[in-house]
VMD Tcl script that draws the C-alpha trace (Angstrom):
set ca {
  {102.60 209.98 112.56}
  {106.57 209.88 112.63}
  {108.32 207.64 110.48}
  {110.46 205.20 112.96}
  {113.82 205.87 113.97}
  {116.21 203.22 112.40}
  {117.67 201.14 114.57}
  {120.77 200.06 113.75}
  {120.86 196.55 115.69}
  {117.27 196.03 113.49}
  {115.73 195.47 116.90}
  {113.15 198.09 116.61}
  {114.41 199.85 119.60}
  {113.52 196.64 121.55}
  {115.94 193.80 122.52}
  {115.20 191.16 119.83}
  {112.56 188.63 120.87}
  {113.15 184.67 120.13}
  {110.31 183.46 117.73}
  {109.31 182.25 114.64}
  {111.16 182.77 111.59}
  {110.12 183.53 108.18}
  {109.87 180.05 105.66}
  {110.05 177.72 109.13}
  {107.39 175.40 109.48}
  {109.09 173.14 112.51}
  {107.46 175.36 115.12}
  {103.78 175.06 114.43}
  {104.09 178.15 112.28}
  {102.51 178.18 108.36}
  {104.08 178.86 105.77}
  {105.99 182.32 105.42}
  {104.09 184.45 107.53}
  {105.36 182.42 110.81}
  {102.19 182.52 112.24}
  {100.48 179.16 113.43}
  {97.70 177.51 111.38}
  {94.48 178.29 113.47}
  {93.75 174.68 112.58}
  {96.65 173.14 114.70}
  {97.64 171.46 111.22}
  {101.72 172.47 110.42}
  {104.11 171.47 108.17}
  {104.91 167.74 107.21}
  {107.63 167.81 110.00}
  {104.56 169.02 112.63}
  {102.94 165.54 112.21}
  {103.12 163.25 115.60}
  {105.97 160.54 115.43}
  {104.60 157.32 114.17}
  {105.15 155.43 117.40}
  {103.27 152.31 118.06}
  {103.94 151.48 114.30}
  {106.33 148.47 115.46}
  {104.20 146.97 117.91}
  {101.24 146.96 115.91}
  {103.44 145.24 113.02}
  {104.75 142.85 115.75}
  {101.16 142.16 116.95}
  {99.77 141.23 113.47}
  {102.76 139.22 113.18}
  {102.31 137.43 116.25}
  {98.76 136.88 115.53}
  {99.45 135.35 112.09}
  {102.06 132.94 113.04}
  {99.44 132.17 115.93}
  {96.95 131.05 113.02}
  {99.76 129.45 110.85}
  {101.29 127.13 113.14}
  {98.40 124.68 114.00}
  {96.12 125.72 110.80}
  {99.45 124.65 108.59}
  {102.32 124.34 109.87}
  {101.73 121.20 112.66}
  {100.42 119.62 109.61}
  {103.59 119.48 107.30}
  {105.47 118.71 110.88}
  {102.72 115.49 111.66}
  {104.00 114.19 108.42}
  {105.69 110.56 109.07}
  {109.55 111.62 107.49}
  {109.99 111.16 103.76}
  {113.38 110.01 104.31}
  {114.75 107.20 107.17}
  {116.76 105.14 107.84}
  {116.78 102.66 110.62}
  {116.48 99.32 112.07}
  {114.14 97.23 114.95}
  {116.45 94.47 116.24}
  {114.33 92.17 118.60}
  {116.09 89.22 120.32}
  {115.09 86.11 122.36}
  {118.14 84.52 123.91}
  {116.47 81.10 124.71}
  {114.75 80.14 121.86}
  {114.50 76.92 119.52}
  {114.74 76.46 116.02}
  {114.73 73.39 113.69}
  {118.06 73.52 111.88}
  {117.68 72.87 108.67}
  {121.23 71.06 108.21}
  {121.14 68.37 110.21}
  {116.45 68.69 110.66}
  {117.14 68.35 114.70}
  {115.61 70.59 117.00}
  {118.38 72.84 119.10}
  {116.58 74.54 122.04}
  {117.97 77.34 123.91}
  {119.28 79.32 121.35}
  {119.59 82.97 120.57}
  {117.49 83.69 118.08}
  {117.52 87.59 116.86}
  {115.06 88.92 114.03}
  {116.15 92.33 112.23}
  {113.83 94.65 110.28}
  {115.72 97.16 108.19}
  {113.61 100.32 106.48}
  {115.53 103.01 103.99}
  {113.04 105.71 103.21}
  {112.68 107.70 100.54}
  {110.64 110.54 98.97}
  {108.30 109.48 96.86}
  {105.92 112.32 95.28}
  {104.19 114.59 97.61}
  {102.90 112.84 101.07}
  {104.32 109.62 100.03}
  {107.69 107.52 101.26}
  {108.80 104.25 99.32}
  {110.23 101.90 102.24}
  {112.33 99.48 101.36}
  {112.08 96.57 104.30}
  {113.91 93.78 104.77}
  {113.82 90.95 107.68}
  {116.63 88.27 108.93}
  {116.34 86.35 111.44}
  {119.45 84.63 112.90}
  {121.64 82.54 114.92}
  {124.91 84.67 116.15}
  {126.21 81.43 113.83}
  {123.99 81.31 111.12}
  {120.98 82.89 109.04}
  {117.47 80.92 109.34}
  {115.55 83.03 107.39}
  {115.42 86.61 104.88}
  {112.99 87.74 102.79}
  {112.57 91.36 101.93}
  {109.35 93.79 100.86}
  {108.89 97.43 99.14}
  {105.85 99.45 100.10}
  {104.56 102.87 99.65}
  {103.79 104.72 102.82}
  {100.95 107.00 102.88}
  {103.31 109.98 105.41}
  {99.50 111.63 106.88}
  {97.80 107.96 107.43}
  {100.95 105.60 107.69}
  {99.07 103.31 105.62}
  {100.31 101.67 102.69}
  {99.40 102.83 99.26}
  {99.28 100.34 96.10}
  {101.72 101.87 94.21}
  {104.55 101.74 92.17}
  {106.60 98.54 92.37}
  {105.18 97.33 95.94}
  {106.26 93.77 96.24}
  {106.67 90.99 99.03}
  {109.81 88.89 98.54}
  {109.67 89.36 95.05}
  {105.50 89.00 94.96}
  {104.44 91.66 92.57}
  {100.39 91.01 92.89}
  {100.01 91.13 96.32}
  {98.04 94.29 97.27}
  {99.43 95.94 100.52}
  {97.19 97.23 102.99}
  {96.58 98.26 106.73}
  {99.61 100.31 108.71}
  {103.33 99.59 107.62}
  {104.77 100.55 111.38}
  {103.97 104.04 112.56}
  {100.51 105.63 113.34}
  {99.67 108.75 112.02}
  {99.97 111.44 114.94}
  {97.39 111.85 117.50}
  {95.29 109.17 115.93}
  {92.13 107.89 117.98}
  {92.34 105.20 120.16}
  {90.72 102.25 118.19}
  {90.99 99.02 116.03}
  {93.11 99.50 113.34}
  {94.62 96.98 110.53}
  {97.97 96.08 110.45}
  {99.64 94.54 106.89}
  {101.61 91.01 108.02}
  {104.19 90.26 105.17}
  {104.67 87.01 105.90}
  {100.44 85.88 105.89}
  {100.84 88.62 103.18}
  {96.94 90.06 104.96}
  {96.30 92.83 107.13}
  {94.14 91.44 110.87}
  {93.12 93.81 113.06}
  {95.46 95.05 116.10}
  {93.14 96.14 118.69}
  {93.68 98.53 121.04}
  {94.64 97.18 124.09}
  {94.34 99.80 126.98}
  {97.12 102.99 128.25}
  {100.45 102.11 129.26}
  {103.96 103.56 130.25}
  {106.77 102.81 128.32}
  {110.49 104.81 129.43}
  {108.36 106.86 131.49}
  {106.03 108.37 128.95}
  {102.03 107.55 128.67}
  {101.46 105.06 125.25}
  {99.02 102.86 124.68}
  {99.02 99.10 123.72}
  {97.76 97.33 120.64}
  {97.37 93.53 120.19}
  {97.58 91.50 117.09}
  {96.75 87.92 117.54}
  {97.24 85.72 114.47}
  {96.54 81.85 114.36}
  {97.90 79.58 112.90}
  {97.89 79.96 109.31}
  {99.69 79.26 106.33}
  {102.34 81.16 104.61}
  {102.04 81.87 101.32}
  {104.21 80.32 98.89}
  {106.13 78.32 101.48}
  {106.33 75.11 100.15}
  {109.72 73.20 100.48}
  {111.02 69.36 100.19}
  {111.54 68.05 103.84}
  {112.25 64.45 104.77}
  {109.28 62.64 105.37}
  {111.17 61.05 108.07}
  {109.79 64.68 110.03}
  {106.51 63.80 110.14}
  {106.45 59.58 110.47}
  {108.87 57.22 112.02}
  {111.31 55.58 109.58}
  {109.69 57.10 106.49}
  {111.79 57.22 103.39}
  {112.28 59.74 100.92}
  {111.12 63.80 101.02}
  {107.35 65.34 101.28}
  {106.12 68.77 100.49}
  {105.63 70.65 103.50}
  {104.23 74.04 104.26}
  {105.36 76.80 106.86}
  {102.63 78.03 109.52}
  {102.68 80.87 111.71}
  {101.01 81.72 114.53}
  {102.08 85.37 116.11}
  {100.69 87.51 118.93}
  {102.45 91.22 118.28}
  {101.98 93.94 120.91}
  {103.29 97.58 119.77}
  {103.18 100.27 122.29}
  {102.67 103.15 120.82}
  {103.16 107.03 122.23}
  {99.66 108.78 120.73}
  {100.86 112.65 120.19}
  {103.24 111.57 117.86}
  {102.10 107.82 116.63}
  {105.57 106.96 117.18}
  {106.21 102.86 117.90}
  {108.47 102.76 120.77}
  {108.41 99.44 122.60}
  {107.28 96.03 120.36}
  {107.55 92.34 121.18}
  {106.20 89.01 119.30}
  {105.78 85.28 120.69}
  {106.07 83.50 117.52}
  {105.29 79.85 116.83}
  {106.36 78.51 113.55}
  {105.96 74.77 112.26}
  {106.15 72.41 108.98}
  {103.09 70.73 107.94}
  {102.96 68.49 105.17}
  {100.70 68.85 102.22}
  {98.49 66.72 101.91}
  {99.03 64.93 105.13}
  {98.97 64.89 109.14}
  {101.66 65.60 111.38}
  {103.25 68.64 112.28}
  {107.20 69.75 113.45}
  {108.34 72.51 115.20}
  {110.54 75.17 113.02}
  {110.60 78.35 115.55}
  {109.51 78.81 118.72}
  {110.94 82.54 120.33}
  {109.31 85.30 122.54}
  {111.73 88.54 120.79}
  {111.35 92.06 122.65}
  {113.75 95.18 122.20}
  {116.58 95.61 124.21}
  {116.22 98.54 126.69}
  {118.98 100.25 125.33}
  {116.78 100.76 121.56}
  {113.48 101.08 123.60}
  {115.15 104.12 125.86}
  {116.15 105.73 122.42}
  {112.66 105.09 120.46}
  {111.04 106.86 123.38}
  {113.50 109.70 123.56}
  {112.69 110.37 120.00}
  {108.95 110.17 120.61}
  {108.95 112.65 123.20}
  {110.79 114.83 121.65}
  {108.52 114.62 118.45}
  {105.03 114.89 121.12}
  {106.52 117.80 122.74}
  {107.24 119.62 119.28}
  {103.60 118.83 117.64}
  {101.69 119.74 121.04}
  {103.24 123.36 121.39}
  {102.70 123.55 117.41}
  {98.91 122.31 118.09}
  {98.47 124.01 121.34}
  {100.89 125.67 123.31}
  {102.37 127.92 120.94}
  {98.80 129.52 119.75}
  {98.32 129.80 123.33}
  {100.98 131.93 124.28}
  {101.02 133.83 120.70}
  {97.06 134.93 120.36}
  {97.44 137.28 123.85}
  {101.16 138.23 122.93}
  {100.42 139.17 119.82}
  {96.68 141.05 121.32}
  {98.82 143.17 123.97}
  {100.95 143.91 121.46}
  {98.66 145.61 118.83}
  {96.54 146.94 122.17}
  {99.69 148.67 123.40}
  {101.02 150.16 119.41}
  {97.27 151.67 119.25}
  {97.60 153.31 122.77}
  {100.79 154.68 121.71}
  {100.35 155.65 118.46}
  {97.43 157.29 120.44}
  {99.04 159.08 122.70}
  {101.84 160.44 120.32}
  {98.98 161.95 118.40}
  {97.64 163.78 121.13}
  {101.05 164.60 122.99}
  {101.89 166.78 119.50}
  {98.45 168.12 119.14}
  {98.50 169.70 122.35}
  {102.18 170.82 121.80}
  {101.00 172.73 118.61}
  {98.68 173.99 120.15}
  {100.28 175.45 123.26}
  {103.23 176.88 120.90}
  {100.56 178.97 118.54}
  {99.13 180.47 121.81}
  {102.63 181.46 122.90}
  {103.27 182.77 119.46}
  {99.97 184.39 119.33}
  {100.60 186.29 122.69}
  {103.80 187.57 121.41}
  {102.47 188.89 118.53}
  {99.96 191.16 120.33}
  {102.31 191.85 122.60}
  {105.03 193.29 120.00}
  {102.02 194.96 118.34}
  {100.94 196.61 121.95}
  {104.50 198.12 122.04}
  {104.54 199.31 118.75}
  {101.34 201.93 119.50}
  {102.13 205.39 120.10}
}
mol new
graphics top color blue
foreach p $ca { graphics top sphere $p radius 0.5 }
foreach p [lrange $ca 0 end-1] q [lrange $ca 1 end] { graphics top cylinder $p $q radius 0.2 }
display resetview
């Protein structure tokens, strides 16, 4: 057989055909030889794209925050704040009162009754609240008295703890709700603590309402009369009989009906009103004198903004509870679904490539060595 003529272009005589080169492995070929693995495996830059990587991430993602959000987070969100600050300032502008200056009755007077609460943290799932009450005259103050108790922030109970006191009453044992329910609490009976009778009666639940436009329901606390502890004072005697000289002992009595209407997602109080009845009674005797007599509500102005706030807090904690899982479980599905089916597809899309480019190659191998026959 003749030895080949050299060709100078190093074509072989032929025109130069476009193929694999020696060392490349992008095209499907193996290794040095430049022929394609029979296998359909290549070199590290052969493998499909890793598509559908991010959507499968974002699914999982999706799916976990899905679990997270009622499972944990709603939880730490249901929480009554550690840390408030506020005031409840209920008015009754015809009221009557026995002033203590002059011990006459003056009727028709505007009688307003302020609660104060500064919250603070106070351990874990506890808040120390630091009340205090006055009720006033626009002239003159009637009555203060103030109270620390520790808030249980999941049951919005109070917690015998740590300095709890009523006006100054260290060995009083608080009980019952402070203010707030916990959220989404049952409809039912609950006990509510009454400084003042320094006892916690039930409030019963009292049927649905609507309150600034948003569904609540209404609880009823009905207290008679009963004495306040530690109330004692000197009054004239002249109070209880006719021309009676010096000063008896006398006791205050209260008798309260409280409604609270409360919105149930969040446990939020957002409307509240007490007819209060207050009197002197002396100890030890018969006879009894009016002290307070007033029927105090909100104004609609502080009602408006106590709803606004509940609604806002109902509407967080129900797409925590419900809406967000909701939308997140078949979000988060599709998305791992449609990763897979990519990732999927890639795979096969690049399979099929390397295959199709080792037939080519193969069929130009055969055909070069068909030309190279004598």
């Amino acid at each position: 057989m003749r030895a080949p003529i050299e060709d100078p272009t190093g074509a072989g005589g032929r025109a130069a055909m476009p193929g694999p080169t020696l060392g490349a492995g992008a095209d499907g070929t193996s290794g040095a030889s430049g022929v394609p693995d029979p296998e359909g495996r290549g070199a590290p830059e052969d493998l499909p794209p890793r598509r559908g990587a991010f959507l499968v991430a974002l699914g999982a993602f999706l799916l976990t925050v899905a679990a997270l959000l009622p499972l944990y987070v709603y939880d730490r969100v249901a929480l009554l704040p550690a840390s408030a600050e506020f005031e409840l300032r209920m008015v009754d502008e015809d009221a009557a009162y026995l002033d203590a200056a002059t011990w006459s009755l003056r009727q028709g007077v505007e009688i307003r009754r302020v609660t104060r609460v500064e919250a603070a943290p106070h351990g874990g799932d506890w808040s120390a609240w630091e009340m205090s009450v006055d009720v006033s005259t626009p002239e003159r103050m009637i009555d203060h008295w103030s109270r620390r108790v520790i808030v249980d922030r999941v049951t919005g109970r109070a917690v015998n703890c740590c300095g709890e006191h009523v006006d100054g009453d260290r060995a009083i044992r608080q009980a019952g709700l402070v203010l707030h329910w916990p959220a989404n609490a049952p409809a039912e009976d609950v006990t509510h603590y009454d400084a003042e009778i320094r006892s916690a009666p039930l409030l019963e639940y009292d049927g649905a309402d609507q309150v600034a436009g948003i569904p609540v329901r209404r609880y009823v606390q009905a207290i008679g009369a009963t004495q306040a502890p530690d109330s004692a004072r000197s009054v004239p005697a002249a109070l209880f009989t006719a021309d009676a000289e010096g000063t008896v002992s006398a006791s205050r009595w209260v008798a309260i009906t409280r409604t609270y209407w409360v919105e149930p997602t969040s446990g939020l109080v957002v409307n509240a009103q007490e007819t209060r009845a207050e009197s002197l009674r002396p100890r030890g005797g018969s006879g009894e004198v009016g002290l307070l007599t007033a029927d105090l509500t909100l104004s609609e102005g502080q009602v408006s903004t106590l709803a606004e706030r509940a609604r806002v807090r109902a509407f967080l904690l129900t797409a925590l509870d419900a809406w967000a899982p909701w939308i997140l479980v078949p979000a988060g599905g599709a998305a791992m679904l449609a990763g897979l089916v990519q990732a999927w597809r890639a795979r096969e899309t690049a399979r099929i490539r390397r295959r199709d480019l080792g037939a080519r190659v193969e069929r130009v191998e055969r055909l070069g060595e068909s030309r190279d026959r004598p």
